[in-house]
N, C-alpha and C positions, 0 to 999 in steps of 0.2 A: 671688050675688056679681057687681058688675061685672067687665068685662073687665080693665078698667083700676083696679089697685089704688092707684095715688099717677102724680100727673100733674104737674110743678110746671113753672113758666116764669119764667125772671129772680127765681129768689126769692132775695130780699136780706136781710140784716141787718146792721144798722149799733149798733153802742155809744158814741153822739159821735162820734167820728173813725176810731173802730175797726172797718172793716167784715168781724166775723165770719164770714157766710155772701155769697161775692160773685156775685150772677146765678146762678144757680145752675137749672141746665136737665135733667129725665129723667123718665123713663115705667120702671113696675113694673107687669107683667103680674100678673094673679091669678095664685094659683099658684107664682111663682119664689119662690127665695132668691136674694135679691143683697145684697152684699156693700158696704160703704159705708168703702173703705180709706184709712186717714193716719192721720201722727203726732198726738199729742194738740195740742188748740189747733188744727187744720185746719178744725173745725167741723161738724165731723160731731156731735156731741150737740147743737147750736143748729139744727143743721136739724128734726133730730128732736124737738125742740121748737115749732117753728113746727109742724111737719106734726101735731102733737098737739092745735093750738091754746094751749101754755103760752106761747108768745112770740108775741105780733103780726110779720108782717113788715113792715120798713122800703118792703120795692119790692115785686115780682112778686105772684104768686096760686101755687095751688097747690091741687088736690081729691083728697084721702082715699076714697078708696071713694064715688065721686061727689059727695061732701059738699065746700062751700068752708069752709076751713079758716078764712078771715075771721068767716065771718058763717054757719056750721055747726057750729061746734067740738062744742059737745054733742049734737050728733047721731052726729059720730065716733067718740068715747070710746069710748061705751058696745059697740061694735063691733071694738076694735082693746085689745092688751094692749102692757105697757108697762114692760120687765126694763133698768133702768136702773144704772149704772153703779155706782153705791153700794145694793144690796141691800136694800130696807127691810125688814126681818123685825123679828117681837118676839121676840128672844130668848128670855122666860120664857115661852112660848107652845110647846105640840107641836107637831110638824110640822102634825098635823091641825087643831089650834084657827088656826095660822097661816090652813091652806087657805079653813076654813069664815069666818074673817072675812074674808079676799077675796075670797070668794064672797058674801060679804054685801054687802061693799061695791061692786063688780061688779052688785049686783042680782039674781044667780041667788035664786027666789023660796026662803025655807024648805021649802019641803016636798019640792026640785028639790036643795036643798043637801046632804044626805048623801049620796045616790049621787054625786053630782056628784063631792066629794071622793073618794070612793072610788075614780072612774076616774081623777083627777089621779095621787093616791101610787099607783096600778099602773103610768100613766104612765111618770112618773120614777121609779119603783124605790123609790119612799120606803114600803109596804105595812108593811112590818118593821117600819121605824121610825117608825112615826106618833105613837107616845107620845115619844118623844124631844122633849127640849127643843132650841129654834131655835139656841139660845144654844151646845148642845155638838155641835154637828155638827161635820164637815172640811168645809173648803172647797169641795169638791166635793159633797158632799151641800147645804151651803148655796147652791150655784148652785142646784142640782138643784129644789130648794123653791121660792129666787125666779120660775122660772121655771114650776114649777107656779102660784105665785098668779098670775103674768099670764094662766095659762091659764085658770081657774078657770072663767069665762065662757063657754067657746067663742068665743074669738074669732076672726075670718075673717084677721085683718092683725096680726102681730107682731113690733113693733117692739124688738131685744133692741141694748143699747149698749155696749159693751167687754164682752161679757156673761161671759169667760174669761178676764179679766183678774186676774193674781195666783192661779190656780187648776195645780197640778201638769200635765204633759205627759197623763199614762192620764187626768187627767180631762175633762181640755179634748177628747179623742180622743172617750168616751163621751158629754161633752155634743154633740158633733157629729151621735151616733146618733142623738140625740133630734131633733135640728133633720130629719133629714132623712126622720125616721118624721112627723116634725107636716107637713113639706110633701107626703109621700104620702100625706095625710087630705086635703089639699087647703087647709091653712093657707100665707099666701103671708108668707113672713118676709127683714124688713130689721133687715142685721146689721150693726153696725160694729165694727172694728177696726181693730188697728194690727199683726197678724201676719201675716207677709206667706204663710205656709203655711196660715193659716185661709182665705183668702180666696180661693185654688186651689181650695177646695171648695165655690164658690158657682158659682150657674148664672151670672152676671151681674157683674162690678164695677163698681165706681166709685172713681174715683182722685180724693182732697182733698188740698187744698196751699194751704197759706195762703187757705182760706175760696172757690177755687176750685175745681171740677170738671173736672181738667184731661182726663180719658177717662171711657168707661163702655163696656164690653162684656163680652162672653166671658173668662176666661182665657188660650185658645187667642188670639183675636181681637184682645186687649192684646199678645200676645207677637210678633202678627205684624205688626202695623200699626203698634205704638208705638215699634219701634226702628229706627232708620236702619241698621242692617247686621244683622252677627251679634253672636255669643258666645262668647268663649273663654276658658280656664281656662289660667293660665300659671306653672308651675314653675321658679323661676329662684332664685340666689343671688348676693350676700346678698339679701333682700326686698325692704328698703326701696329699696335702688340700682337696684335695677329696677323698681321702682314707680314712680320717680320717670325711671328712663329712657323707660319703657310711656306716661306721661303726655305727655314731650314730642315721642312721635312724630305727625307729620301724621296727621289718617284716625282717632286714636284718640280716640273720644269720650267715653267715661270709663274708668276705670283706679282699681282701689280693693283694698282687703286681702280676703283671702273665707279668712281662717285661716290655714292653712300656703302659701297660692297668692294669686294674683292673678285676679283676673278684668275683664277686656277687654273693651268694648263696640267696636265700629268700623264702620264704613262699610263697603258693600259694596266687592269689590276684594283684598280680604285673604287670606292663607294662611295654614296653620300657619307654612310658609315662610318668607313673608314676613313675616311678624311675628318672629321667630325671628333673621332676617337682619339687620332694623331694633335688637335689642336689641344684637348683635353689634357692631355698630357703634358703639352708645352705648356699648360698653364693657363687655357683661353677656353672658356667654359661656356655652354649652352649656342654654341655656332650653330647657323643654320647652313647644310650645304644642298645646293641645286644641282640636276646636271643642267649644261647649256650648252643651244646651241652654238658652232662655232661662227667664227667671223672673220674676214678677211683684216681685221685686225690683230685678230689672236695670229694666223698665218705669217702677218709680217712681221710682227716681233718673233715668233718661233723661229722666223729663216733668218731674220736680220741677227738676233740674239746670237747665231752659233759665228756669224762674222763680224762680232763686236768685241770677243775674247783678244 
């Protein structure tokens, strides 16, 4: 396997006036899981389509497992799986007939294909149920499947797209074990999402926002560099009045609901204190403020928030 699993530079995509995916710049080590985080529409499934070869790019390059993604596409494919957002399964098909036609159509030769399936449903825990129709699965056993057919193959690079999306909390937790048994085989997988707790469990993010790349690192990394202060959690009544007082003091750079509390982004300079003192004065009395740790959600509003103006 190369070193370097996906390389891209200024990769662009434009729909007429709509630019999709804008310049768009990052490097994926063999081996990691990184995380490819935004709301729907940020472009994160059009990237993953250029990088597949289903969509030409409008600008930049971009190489797949050293293959250009221009003028290699079918050299890539057949190397890289592909668990896309809508699940293609045949329903009236067992879990095992599902496995063994995408092992077919993947290529694995017949005579490679029954074992083959076999180590899939041990995989994913489908062994039981292999006679089971696609059609009556749960949810989560339906992930479970798609994401064996992408495996079917062996592939080196795994590209899975909102791949927990609409699936209960226990199973999205369990599909996580999988991902992170297939990267200590030494499968290197790109995940997207829009959770902002799934994506704490990738070695690497990347932050989308309106078709830009506004970060990419660590978790830790995003937490530390991407916010101009701290983090604090603030207890105050009634809410909204202090939400609205939290917002207009100087130094506070966002201020939003987080359930029964507030939580406070701000410039360095700040105390429980002080902040506490400042509500006081707007008129919002006896506030509790915390510091807090931050989150990969405080991060994406901070980056998204400066290109929403």
């Amino acid at each position: 396997m190369n070193e370097t699993a996906i390389e891209t530079h200024n990769l662009t995509k434009r729909f007429g006036d709509f630019v999709a995916v804008d310049r768009v710049s990052f490097m994926v080590r063999a081996g990691e899981v990184v995380g490819y985080l935004g709301p729907n529409g940020s472009g994160k499934t059009t990237t993953i389509r250029m990088l597949l070869g289903l969509l030409q790019p409008s600008d930049g390059d971009a190489r797949v497992l050293g293959y250009d993604i221009r003028t290699q596409a079918e050299s890539v494919r057949p190397l890289v799986g592909y668990m896309s957002q809508k699940f293609a399964l045949y329903e009236d098909l067992t879990v095992r007939e599902n496995l063994d036609f995408y092992a077919g159509v993947y290529g694995v030769p017949p005579r490679e294909r029954r074992e083959r399936v076999k180590e899939v449903e041990e995989l994913i825990g489908l062994s039981r149920r292999d006679d089971e129709l696609a059609g009556e699965l749960s949810g989560g056993w339906r992930q479970r499947l798609a994401l064996g057919c992408a495996l079917a193959h062996r592939p080196q690079l795994l590209f899975l797209d909102e791949p927990t999306s609409g699936v209960d909390p226990s199973a999205r937790r369990a599909f996580w074990d999988l991902i992170y048994d297939l990267a200590s085989r030494g499968t290197t997988i790109f995940v997207t999402t829009h959770y902002m707790d799934e994506a704490e469990h990738c070695g690497r993010v990347g932050i989308m926002f309106r078709g830009q790349l506004l970060a990419m690192d660590t978790p830790s990394g995003l937490k530390a560099t991407a916010l101009p202060g701290a983090a604090w959690d603030v207890i105050a009544a009634p809410l909204l009045e202090a939400l609205a007082a939290l917002q207009q003091i100087p130094g506070i750079v966002q201020a939003t609901l987080a359930g029964d509390k507030l939580r406070a982004i701000t410039t360095n300079g700040f105390t429980e204190e002080s902040i506490a003192a400042a509500l006081t004065r707007s008129g919002v009395d006896g506030a509790v403020v915390e510091r807090a740790e931050p989150t990969l959600e405080d991060v994406f509003i901070a980056l998204a928030g400066h290109r929403s103006g």
